[in-house]
C-alpha positions as CSV (number, residue, x, y, z in Angstrom):
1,X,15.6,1.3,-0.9
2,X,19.4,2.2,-1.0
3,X,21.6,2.3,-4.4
4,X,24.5,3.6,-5.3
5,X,25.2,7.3,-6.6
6,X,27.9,9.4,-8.0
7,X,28.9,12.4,-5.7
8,X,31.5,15.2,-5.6
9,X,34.6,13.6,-3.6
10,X,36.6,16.5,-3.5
11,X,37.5,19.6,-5.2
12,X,40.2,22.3,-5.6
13,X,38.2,25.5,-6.7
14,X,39.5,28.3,-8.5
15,X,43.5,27.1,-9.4
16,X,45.5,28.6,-11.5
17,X,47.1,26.7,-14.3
18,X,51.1,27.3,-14.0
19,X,51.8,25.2,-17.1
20,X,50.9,23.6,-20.0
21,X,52.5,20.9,-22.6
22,X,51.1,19.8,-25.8
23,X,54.1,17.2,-26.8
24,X,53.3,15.2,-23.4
25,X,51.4,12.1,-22.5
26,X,47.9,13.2,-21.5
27,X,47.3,14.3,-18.2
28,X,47.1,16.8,-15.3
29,X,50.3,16.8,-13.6
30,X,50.5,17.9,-9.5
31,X,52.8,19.7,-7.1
32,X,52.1,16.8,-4.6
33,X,51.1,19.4,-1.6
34,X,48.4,19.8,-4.0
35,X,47.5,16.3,-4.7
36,X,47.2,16.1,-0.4
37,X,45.4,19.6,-0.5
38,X,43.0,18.5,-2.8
39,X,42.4,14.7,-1.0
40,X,43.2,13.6,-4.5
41,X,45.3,10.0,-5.7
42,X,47.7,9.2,-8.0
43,X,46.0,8.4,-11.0
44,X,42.4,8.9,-10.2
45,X,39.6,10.7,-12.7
46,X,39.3,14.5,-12.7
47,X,37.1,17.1,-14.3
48,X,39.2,19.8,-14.7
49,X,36.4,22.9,-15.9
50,X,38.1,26.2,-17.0
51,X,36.7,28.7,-16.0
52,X,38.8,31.2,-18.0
53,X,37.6,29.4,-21.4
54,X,34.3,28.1,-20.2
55,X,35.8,24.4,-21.3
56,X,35.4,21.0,-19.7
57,X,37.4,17.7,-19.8
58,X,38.2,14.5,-17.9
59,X,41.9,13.1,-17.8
60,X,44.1,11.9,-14.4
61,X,45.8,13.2,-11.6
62,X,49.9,12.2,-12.1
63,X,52.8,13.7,-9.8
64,X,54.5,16.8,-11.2
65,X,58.2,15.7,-10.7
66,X,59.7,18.7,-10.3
67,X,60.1,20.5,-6.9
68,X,58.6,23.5,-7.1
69,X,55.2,24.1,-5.4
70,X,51.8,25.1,-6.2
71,X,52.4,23.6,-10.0
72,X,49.1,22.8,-11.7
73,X,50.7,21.2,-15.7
74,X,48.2,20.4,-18.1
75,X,49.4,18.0,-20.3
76,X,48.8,16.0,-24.3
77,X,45.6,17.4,-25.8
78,X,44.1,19.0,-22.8
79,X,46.5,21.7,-22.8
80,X,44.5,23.1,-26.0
81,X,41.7,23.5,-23.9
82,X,44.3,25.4,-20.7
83,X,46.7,28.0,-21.0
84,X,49.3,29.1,-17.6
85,X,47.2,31.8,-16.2
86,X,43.6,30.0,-16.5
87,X,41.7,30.1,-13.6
88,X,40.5,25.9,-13.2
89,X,38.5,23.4,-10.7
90,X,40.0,20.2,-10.5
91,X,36.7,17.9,-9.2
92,X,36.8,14.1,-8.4
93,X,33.8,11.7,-7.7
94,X,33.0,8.7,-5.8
95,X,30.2,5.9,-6.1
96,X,28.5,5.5,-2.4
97,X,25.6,4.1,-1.5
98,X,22.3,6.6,-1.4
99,X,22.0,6.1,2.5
100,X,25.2,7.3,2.7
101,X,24.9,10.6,0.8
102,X,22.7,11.4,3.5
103,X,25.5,12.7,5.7
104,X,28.3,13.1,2.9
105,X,30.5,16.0,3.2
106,X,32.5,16.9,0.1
107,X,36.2,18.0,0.5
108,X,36.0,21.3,-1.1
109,X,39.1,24.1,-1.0
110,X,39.1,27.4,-2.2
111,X,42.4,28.7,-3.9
112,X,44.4,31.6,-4.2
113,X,45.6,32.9,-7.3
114,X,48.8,31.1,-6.1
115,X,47.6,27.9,-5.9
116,X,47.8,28.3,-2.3
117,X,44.8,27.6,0.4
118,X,42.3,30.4,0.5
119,X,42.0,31.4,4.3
C-alpha cells in the first residue's frame, strides 16, 4: 500500500556562511547561482545545520540582492546560531508518494570552501 513520505529534495553540503545580519527579517538569503546550484526556490523551507556550532534550524530560501557570487546571508535570529566562516548544509524536503521513493535520487552537491561546486 503506497503513502506519502518526507524525503531529502536536495542539498548543498558543506557551505560556507559569507554573512550574517541580526537587524534583518528572518531568513537565509542566496547568491542566485546558488539557489540554481542547490535546485532550491524562492521561498521554500530549509534546514540549514551548522556544522561549525553543531546547531540546527528551519527558515526560507530569499534572493541575496546584491551581485556578488557564492553569498550565503543568514539573516533575523538565525544569525545567532551562524557566524561568516561557519561551515553549513542547506537541506530541503519533498512529500512523494512511498512507491515513488523507490527510485528517488536526491540532488546532493558538495561545496568548496568558496561556496563553489566541489569537482
Amino acid at each position: 500500500m503506497s503513502h506519502s513520505i518526507t524525503v531529502l529534495k536536495s542539498k548543498l553540503h558543506n557551505a560556507t556562511v559569507t554573512h550574517a545580519l541580526k537587524d534583518y527579517e528572518g531568513s537565509v538569503a542566496l547568491s542566485p547561482e546558488l539557489i540554481e546550484l542547490g535546485n532550491f526556490n524562492m521561498h521554500e523551507q530549509v534546514h540549514l545545520w551548522n556544522i561549525t556550532q553543531g546547531t540546527r534550524l528551519i527558515t526560507y530560501i530569499m534572493e541575496y540582492e546584491g551581485s556578488e557570487k557564492g553569498i550565503i546571508c543568514v539573516n533575523g535570529a538565525a544569525a545567532h546560531r551562524a557566524n561568516p566562516g561557519d561551515r553549513i548544509i542547506l537541506a530541503t524536503f519533498a512529500d512523494i508518494d512511498s512507491e515513488e521513493s523507490k527510485d528517488w535520487v536526491p540532488h546532493i552537491v558538495i561545496m568548496n570552501e568558496d561556496n563553489t561546486q566541489k569537482r
